[in-house]
C-alpha positions in Angstrom: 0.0 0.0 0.0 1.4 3.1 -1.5 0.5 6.9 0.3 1.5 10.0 -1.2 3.4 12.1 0.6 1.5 14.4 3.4 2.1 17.9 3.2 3.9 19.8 6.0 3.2 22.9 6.7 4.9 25.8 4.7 5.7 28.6 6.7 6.4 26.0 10.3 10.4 24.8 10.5 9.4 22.0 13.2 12.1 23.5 15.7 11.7 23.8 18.8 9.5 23.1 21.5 6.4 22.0 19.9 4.0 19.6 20.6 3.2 16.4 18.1 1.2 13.6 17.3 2.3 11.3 15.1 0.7 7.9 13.6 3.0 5.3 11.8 1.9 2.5 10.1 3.4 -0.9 9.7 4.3 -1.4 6.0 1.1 -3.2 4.8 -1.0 -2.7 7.8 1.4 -6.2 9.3 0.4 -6.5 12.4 3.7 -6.6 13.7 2.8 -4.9 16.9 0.5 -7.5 18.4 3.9 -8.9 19.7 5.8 -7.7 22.8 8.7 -8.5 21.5 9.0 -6.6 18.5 7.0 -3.4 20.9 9.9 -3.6 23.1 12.3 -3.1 20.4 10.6 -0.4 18.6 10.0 1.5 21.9 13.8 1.1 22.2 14.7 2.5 19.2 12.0 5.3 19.1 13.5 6.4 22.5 16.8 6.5 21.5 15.9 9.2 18.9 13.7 11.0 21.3 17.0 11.3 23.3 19.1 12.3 20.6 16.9 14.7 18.8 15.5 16.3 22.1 12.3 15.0 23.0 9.8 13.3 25.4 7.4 10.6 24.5 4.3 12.3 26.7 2.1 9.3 25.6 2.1 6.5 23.4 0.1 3.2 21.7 1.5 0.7 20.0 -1.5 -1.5 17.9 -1.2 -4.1 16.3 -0.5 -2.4 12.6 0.5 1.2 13.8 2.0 3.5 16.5 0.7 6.8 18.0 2.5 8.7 20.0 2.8 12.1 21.7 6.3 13.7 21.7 7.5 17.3 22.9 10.4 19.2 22.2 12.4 19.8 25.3 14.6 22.4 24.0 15.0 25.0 21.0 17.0 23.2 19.0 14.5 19.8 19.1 13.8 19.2 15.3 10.1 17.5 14.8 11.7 16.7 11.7 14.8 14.4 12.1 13.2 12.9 15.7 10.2 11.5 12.8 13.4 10.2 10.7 15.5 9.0 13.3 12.6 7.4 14.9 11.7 5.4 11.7 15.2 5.3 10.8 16.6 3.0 13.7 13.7 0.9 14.3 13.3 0.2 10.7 16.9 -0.9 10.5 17.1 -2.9 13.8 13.7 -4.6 13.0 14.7 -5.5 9.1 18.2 -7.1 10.7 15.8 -9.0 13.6 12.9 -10.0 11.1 14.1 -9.5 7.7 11.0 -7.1 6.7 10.3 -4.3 6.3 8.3 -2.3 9.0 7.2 1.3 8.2 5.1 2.4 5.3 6.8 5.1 3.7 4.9 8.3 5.2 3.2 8.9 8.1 0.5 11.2 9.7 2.0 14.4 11.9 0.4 17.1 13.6 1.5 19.9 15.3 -0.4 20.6 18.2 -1.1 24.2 19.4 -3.0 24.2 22.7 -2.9 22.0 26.2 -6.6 21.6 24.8 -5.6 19.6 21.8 -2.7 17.6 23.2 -5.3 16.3 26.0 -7.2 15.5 23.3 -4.8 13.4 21.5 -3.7 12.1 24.9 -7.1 11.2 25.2 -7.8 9.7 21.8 -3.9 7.7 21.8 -5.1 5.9 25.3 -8.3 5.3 24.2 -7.9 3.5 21.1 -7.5 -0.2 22.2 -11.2 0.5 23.8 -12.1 1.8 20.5 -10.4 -1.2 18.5 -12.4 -3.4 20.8 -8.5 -4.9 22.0 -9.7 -4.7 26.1 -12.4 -3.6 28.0 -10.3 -1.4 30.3 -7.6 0.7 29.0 -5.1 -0.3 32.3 -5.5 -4.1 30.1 -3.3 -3.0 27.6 -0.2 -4.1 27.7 1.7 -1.5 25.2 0.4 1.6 25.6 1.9 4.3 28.4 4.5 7.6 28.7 7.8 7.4 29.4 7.4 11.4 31.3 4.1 9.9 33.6 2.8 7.5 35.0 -0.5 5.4 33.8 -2.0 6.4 36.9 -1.2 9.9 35.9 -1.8 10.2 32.1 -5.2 8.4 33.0 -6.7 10.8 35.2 -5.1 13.4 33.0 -7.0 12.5 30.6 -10.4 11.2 32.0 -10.1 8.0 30.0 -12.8 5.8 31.0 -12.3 2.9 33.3 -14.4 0.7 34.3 -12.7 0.3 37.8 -13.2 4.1 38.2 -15.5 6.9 37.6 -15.4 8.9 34.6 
């Protein structure tokens, strides 16, 4: 499956510290992710760009043919831009030498995000979607979603995501 290529936005250079939410999709909609395993060494890999490029992962969900995740750019320099490419980059490579495939589709979806509104939104939405896929009945049954900056506990009631153990 073949996507063209999104347009960025014109007039934005994508340094800095913005917010972003970003959806990758396994190359063929694979569902590559249903294993912990190959999670884990995605994460890894993701993580190391965040690090290098300047970033925290404020939220994230791995399913089982594509990735969402919420990063922020922790200093002026962060480039929204080369974390994306590193990010594909590494775990592409590391995954083609564990599995010999390939993992990413070519482009993915980004969005900048411009208000704490919208990136509780997303937050919202990217904890949320194994309920909505019908995965669990309770988000906290998920085994690869999270934040590497909060805790569950903490994105959860951030967020208001619906639990059955607790109030809305």
């Amino acid at each position: 499956m073949r996507t063209s290529r999104p347009e960025r936005i014109r007039a934005f250079d994508y340094l800095g510290r913005y917010r972003y939410f970003l959806t990758f999709c396994t190359q063929g909609r694979r569902r590559h992710f249903a294993h912990a395993d190959v999670v884990t060494l995605v994460r890894t890999q993701t993580r190391r760009a965040a690090t290098e490029e300047g970033f925290a992962i404020s939220a994230y969900c791995y399913m089982p043919d594509h990735v969402h995740l919420l990063v922020t750019g922790l200093e002026e320099q962060s480039d929204g831009r080369r974390f994306i490419k590193a990010a594909k980059q590494y775990s592409g490579y590391v995954f083609a030498r564990s599995y010999g495939d390939r993992l990413w589709q070519r482009y993915g979806y980004e969005r900048v995000l411009r208000s704490d509104e919208a990136t509780l939104a997303v937050a919202r939405y990217i904890v949320n979607n194994p309920l909505r896929a019908n995965l669990v009945k309770e988000v906290r049954q998920y085994p690869f979603l999270g934040s590497d900056v909060y805790g569950l506990d903490a994105v959860l009631e951030a967020v208001g995501a619906w639990c059955p153990s607790r109030p809305a």
